[in-house]
PDB file of N, CA, C and O in Angstrom:
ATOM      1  N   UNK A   1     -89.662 -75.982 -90.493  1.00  0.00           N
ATOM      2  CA  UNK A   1     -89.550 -75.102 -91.631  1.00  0.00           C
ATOM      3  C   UNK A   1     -88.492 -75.628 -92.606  1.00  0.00           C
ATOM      4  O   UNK A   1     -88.573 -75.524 -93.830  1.00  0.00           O
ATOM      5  N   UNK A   2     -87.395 -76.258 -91.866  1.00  0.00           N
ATOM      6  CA  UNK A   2     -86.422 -76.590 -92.927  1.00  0.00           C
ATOM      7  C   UNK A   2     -87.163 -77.965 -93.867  1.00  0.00           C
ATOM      8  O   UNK A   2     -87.124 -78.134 -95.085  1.00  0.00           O
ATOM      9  N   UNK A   3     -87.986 -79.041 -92.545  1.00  0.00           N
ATOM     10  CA  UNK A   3     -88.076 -80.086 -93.634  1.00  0.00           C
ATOM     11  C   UNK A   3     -89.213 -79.685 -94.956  1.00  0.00           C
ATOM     12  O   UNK A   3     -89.154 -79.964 -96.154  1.00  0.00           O
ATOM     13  N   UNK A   4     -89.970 -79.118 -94.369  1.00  0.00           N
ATOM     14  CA  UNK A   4     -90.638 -78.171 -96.110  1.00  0.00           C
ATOM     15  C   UNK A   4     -89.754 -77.659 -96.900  1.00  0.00           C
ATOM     16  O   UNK A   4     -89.625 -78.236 -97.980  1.00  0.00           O
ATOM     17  N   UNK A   5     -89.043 -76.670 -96.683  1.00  0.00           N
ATOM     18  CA  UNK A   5     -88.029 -76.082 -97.826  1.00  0.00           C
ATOM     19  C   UNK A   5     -87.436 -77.432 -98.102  1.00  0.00           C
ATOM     20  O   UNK A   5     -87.837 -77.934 -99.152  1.00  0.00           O
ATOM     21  N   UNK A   6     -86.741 -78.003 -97.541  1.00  0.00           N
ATOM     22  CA  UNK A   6     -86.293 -79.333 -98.524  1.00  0.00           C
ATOM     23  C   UNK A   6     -87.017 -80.356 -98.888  1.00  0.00           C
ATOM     24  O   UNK A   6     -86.350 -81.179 -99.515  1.00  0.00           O
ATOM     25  N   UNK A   7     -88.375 -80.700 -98.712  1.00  0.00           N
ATOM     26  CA  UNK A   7     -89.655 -81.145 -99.457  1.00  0.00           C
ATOM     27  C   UNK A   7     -89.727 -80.633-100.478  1.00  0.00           C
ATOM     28  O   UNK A   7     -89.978 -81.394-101.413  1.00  0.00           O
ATOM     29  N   UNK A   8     -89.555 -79.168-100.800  1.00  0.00           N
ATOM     30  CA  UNK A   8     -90.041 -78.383-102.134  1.00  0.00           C
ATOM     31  C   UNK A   8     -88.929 -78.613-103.024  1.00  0.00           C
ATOM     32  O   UNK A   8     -89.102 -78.730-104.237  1.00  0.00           O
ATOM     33  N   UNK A   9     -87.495 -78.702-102.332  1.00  0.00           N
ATOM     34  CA  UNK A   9     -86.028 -78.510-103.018  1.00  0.00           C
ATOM     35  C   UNK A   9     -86.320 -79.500-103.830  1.00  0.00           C
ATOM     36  O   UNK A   9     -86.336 -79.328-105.049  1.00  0.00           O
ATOM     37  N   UNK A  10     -86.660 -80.971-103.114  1.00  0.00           N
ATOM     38  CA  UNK A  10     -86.642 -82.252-103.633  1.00  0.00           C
ATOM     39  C   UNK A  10     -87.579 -82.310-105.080  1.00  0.00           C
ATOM     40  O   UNK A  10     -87.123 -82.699-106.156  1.00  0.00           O
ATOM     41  N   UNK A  11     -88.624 -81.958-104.917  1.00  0.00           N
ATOM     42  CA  UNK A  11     -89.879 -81.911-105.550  1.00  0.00           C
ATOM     43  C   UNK A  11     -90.044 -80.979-106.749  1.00  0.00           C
ATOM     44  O   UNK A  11     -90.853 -81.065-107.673  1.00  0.00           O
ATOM     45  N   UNK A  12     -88.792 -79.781-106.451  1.00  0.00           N
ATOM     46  CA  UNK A  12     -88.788 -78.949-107.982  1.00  0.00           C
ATOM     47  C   UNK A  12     -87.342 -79.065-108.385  1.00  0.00           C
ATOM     48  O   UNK A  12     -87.117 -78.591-109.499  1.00  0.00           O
ATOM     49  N   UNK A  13     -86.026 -79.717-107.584  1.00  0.00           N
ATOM     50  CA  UNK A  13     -84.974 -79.874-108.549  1.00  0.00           C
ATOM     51  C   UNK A  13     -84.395 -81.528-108.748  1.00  0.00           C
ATOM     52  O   UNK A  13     -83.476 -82.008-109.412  1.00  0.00           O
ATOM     53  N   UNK A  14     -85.421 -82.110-107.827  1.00  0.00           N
ATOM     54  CA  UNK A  14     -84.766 -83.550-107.616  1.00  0.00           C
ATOM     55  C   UNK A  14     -83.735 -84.197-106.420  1.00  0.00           C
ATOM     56  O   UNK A  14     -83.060 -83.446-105.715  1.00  0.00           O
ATOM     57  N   UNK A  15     -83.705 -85.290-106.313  1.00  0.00           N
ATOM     58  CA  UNK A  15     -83.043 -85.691-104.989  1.00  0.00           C
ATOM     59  C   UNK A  15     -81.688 -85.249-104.977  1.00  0.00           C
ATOM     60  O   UNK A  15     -81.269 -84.657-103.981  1.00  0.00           O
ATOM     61  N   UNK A  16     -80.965 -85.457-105.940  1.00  0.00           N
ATOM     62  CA  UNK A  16     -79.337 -85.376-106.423  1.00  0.00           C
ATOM     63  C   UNK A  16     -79.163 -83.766-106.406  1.00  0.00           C
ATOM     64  O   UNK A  16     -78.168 -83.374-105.795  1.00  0.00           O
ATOM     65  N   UNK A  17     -79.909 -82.878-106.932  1.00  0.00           N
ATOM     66  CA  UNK A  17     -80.038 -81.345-106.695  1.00  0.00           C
ATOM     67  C   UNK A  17     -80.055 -81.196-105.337  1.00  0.00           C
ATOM     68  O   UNK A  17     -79.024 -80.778-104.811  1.00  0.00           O
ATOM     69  N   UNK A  18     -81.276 -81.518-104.462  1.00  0.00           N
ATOM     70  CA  UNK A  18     -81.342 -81.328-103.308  1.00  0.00           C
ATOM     71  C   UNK A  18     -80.570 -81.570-102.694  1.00  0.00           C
ATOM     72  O   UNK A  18     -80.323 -80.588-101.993  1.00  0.00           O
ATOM     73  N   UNK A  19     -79.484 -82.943-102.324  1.00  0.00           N
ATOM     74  CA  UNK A  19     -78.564 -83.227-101.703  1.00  0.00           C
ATOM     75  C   UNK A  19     -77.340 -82.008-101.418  1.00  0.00           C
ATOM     76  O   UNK A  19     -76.873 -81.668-100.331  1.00  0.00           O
ATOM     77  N   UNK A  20     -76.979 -81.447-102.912  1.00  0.00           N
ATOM     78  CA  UNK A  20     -76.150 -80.142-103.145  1.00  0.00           C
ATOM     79  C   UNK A  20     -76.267 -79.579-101.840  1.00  0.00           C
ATOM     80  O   UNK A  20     -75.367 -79.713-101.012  1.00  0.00           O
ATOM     81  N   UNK A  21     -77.397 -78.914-101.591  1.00  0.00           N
ATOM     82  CA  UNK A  21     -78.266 -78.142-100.828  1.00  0.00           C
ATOM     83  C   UNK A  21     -77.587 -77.967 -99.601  1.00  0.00           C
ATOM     84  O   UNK A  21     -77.451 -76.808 -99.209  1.00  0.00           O
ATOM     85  N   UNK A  22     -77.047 -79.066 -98.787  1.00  0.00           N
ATOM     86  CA  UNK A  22     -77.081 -79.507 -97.741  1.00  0.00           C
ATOM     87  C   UNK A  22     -75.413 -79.568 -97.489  1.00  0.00           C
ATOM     88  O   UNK A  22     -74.949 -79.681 -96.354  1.00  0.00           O
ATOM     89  N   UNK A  23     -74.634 -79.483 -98.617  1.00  0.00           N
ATOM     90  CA  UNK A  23     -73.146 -79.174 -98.632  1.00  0.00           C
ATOM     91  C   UNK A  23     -72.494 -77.848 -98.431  1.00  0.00           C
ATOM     92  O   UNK A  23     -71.358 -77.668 -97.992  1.00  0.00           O
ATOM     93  N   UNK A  24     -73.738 -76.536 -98.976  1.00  0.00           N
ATOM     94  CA  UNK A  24     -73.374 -75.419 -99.051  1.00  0.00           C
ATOM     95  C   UNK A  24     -74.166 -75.076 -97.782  1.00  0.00           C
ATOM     96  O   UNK A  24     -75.075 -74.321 -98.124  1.00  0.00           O
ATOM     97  N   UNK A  25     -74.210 -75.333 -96.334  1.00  0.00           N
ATOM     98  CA  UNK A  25     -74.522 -75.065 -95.292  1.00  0.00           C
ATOM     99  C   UNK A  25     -73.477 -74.114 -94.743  1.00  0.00           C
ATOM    100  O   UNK A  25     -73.341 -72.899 -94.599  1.00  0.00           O
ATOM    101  N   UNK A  26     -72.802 -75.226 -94.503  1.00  0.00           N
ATOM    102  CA  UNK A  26     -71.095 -74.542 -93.790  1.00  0.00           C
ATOM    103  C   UNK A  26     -70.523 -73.562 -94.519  1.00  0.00           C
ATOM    104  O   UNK A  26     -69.869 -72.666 -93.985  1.00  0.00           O
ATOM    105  N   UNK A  27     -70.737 -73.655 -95.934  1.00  0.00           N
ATOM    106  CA  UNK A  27     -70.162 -72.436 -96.731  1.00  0.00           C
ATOM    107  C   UNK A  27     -71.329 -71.286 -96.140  1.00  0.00           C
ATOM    108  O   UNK A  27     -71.054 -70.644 -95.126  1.00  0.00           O
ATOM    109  N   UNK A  28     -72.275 -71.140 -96.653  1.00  0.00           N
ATOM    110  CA  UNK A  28     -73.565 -69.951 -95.794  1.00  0.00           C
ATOM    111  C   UNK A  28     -73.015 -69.501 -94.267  1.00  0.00           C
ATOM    112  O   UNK A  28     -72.626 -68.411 -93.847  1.00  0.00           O
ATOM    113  N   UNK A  29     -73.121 -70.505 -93.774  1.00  0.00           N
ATOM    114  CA  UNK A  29     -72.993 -70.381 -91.904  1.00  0.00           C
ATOM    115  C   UNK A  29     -71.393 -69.735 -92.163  1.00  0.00           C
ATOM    116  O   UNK A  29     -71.225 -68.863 -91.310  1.00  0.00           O
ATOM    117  N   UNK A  30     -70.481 -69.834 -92.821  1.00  0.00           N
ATOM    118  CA  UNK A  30     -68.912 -69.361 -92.591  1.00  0.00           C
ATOM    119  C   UNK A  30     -68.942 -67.707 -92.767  1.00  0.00           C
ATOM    120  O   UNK A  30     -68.583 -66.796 -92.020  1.00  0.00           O
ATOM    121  N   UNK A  31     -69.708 -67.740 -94.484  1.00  0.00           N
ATOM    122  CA  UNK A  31     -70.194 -66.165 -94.809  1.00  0.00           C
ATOM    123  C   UNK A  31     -71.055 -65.295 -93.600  1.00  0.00           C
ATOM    124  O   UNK A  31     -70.610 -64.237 -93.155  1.00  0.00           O
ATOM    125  N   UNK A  32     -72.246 -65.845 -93.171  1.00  0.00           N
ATOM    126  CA  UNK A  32     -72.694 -65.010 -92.483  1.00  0.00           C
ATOM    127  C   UNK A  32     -72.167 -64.890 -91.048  1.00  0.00           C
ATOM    128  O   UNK A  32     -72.514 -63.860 -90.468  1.00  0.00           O
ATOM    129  N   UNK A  33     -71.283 -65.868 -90.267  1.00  0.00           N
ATOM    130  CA  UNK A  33     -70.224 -65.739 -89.520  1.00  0.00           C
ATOM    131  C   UNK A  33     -69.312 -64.388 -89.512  1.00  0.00           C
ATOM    132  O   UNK A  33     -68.977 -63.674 -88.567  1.00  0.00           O
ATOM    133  N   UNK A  34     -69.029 -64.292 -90.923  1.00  0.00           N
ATOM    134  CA  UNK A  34     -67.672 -63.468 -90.729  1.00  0.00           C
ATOM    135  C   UNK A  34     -68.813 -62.041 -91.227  1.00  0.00           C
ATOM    136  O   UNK A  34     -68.533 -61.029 -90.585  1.00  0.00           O
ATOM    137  N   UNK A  35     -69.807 -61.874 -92.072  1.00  0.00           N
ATOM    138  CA  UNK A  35     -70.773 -60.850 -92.360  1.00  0.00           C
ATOM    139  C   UNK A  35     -71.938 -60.267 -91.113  1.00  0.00           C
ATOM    140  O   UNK A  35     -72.563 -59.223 -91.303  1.00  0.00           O
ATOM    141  N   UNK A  36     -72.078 -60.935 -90.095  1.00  0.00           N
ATOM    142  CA  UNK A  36     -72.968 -60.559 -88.940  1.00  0.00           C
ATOM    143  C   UNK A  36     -72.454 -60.663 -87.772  1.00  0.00           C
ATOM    144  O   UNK A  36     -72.539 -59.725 -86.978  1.00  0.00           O
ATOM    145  N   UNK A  37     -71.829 -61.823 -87.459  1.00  0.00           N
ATOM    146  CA  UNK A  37     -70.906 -61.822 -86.203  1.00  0.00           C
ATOM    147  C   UNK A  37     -69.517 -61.297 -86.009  1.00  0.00           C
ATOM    148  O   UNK A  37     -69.069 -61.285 -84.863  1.00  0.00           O
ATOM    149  N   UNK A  38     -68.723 -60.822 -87.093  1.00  0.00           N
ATOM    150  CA  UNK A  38     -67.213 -60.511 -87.291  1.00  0.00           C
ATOM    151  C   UNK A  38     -66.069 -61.196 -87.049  1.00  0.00           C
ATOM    152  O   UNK A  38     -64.907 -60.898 -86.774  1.00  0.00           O
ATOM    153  N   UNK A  39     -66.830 -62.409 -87.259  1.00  0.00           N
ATOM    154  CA  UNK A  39     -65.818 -63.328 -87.282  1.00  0.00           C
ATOM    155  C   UNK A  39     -64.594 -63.286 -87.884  1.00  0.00           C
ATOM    156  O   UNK A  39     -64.626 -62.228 -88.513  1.00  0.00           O
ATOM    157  N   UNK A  40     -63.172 -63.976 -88.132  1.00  0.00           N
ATOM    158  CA  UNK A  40     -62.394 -63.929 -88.520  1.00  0.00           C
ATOM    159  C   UNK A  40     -62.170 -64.727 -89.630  1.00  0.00           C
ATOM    160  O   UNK A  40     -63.197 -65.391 -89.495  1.00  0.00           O
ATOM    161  N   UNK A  41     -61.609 -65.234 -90.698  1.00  0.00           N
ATOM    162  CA  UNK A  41     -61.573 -65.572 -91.622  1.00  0.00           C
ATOM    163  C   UNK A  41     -60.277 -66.315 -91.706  1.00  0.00           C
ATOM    164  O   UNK A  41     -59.396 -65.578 -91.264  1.00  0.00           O
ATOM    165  N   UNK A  42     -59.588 -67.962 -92.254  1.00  0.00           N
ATOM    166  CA  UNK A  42     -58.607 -68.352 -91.805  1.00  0.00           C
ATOM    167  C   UNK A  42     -58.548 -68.446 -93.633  1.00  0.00           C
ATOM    168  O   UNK A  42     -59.400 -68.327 -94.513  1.00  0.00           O
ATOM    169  N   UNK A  43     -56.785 -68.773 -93.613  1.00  0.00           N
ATOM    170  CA  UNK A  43     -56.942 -68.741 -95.123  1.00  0.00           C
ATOM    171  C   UNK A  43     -57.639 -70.256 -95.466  1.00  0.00           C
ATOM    172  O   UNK A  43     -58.082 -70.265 -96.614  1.00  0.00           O
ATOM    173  N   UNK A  44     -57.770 -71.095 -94.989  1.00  0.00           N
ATOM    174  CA  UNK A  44     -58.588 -72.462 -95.171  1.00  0.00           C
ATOM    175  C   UNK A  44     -59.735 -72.362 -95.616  1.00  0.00           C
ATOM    176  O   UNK A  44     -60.240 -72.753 -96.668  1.00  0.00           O
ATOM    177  N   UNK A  45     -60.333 -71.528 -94.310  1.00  0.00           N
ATOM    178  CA  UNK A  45     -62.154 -71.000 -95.568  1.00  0.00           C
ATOM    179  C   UNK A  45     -62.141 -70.587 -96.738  1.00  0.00           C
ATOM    180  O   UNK A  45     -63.222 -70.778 -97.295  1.00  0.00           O
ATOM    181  N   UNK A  46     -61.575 -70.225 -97.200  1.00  0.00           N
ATOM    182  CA  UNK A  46     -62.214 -70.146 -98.375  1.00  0.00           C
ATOM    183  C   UNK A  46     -61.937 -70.691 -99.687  1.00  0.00           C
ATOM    184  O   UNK A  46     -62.402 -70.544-100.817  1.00  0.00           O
ATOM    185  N   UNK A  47     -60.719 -71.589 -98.969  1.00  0.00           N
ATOM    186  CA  UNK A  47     -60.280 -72.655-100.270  1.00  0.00           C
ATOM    187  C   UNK A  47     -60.980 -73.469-100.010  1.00  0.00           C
ATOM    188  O   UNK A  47     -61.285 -74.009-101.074  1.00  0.00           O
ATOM    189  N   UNK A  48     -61.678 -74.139 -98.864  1.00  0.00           N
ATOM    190  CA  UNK A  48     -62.771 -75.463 -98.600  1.00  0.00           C
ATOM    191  C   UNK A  48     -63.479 -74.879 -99.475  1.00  0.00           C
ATOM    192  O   UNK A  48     -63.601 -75.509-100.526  1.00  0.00           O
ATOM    193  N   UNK A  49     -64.382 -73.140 -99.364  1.00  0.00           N
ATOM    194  CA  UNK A  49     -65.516 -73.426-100.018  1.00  0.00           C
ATOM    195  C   UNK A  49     -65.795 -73.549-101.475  1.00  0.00           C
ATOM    196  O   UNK A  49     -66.818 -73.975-102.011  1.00  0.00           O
ATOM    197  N   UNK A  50     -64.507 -73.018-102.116  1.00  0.00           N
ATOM    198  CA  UNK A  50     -64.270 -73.534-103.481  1.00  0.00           C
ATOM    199  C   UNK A  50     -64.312 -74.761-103.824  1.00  0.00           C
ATOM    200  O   UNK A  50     -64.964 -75.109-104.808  1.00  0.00           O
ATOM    201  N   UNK A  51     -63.458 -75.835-102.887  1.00  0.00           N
ATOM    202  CA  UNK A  51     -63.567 -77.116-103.146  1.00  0.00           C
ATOM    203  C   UNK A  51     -65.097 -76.986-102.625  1.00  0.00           C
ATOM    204  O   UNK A  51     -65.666 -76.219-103.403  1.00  0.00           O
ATOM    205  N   UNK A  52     -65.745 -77.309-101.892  1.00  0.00           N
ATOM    206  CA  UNK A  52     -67.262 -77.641-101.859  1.00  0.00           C
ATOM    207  C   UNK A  52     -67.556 -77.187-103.165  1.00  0.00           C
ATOM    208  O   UNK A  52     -67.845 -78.168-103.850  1.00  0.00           O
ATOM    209  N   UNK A  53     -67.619 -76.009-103.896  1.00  0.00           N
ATOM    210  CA  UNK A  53     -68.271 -75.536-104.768  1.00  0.00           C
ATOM    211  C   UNK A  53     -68.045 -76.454-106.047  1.00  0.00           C
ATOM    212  O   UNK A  53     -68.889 -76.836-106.856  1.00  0.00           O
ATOM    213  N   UNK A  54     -66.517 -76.736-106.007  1.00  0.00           N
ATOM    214  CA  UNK A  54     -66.022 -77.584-107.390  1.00  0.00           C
ATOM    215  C   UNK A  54     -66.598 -79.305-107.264  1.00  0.00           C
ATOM    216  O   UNK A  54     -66.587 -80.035-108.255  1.00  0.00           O
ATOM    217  N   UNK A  55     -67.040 -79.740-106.019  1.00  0.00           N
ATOM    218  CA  UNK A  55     -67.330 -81.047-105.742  1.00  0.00           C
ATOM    219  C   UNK A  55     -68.349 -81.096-105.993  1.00  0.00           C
ATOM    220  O   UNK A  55     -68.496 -82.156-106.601  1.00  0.00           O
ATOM    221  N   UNK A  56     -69.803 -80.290-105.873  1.00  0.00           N
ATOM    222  CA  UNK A  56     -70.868 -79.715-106.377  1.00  0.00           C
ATOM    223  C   UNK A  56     -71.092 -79.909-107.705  1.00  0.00           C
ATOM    224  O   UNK A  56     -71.925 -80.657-108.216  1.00  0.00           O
ATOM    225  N   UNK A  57     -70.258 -79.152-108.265  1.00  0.00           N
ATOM    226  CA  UNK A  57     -70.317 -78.830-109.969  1.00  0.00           C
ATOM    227  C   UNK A  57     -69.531 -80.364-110.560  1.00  0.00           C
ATOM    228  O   UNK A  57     -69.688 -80.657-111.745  1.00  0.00           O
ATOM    229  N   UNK A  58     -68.815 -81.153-109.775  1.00  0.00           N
ATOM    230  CA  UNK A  58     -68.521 -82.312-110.838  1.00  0.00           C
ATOM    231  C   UNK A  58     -69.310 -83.312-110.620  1.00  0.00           C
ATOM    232  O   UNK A  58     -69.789 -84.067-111.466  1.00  0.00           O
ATOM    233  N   UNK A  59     -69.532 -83.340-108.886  1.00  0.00           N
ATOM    234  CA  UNK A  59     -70.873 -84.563-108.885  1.00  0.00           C
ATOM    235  C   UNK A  59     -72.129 -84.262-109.737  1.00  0.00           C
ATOM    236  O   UNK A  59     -72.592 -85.258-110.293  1.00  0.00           O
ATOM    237  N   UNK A  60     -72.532 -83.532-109.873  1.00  0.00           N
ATOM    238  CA  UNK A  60     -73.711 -83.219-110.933  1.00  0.00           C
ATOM    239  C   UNK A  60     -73.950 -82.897-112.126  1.00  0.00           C
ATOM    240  O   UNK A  60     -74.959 -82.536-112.731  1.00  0.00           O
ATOM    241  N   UNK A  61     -71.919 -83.236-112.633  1.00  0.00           N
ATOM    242  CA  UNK A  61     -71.522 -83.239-113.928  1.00  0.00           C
ATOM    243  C   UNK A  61     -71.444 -82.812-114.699  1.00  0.00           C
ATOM    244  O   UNK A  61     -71.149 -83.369-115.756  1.00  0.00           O
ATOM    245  N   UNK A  62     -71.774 -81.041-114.497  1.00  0.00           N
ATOM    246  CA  UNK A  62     -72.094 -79.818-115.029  1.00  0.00           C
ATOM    247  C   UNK A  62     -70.333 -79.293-115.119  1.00  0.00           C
ATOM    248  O   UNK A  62     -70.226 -78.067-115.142  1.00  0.00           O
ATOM    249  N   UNK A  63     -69.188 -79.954-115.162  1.00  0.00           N
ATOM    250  CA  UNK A  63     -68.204 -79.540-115.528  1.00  0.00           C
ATOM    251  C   UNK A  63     -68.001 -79.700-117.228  1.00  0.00           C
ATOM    252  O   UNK A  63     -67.868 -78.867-118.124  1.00  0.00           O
ATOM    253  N   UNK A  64     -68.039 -80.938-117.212  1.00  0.00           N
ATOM    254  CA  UNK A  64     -68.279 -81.174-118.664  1.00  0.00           C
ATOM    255  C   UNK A  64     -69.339 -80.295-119.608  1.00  0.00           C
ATOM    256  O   UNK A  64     -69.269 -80.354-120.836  1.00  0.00           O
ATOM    257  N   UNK A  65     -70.087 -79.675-119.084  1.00  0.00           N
ATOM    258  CA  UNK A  65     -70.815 -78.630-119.889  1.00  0.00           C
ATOM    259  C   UNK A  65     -69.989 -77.585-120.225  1.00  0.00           C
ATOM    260  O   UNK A  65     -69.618 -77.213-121.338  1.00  0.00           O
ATOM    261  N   UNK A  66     -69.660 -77.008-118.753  1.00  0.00           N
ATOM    262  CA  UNK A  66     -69.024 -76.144-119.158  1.00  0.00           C
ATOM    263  C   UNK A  66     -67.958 -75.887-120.079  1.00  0.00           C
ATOM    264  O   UNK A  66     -67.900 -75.112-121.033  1.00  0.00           O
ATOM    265  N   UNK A  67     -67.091 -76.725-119.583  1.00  0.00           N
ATOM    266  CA  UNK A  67     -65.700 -77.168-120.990  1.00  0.00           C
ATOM    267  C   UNK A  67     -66.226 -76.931-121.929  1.00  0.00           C
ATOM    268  O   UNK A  67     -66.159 -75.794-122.396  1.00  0.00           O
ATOM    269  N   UNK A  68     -67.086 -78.135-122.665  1.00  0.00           N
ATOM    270  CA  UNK A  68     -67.626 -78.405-124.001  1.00  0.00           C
ATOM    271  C   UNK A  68     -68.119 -77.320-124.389  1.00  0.00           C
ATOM    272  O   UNK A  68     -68.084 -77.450-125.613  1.00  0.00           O
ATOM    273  N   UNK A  69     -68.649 -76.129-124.131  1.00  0.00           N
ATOM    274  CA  UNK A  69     -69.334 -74.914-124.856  1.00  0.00           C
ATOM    275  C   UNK A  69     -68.330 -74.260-125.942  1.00  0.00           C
ATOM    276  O   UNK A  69     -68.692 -73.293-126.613  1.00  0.00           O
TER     277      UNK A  69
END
C-alpha cells in the first residue's frame, strides 16, 4: 500500500516533492505517539520537527518565495 501511495506521490508532485514525503515520517509517527499512545514529549521533539520542516521548505526552495512576496 505504501509503494502505490508513493507511485502516485511521485507521479502527481514529482521525485524531489516525493522525497519530502519520507522526512515527515518521524515527525507523523512522534505526533501520533504522543496523540494515541500518550507518549511523552521531550523538549527535542519538537525543535527537530521544525528543523525537518525548515530543511523541507529550503531544499525545495520555497523560502525564497516566501521572503520575496
Amino acid at each position: 500500500m505504501a509503494f502505490v501511495w508513493n507511485t502516485n506521490v511521485v507521479s502527481a508532485w514529482g521525485a524531489t516533492n516525493a522525497s519530502s514525503v519520507t522526512y515527515l515520517t518521524p515527525v507523523v509517527g512522534v505526533v501520533f505517539g504522543v496523540i494515541f499512545l500518550g507518549e511523552h514529549m521531550t523538549w527535542s521533539e519538537p525543535i527537530g520537527a521544525v528543523l525537518v520542516v525548515l530543511g523541507i521548505v529550503v531544499s525545495q526552495r520555497r523560502l525564497k518565495r516566501l521572503t520575496s512576496r
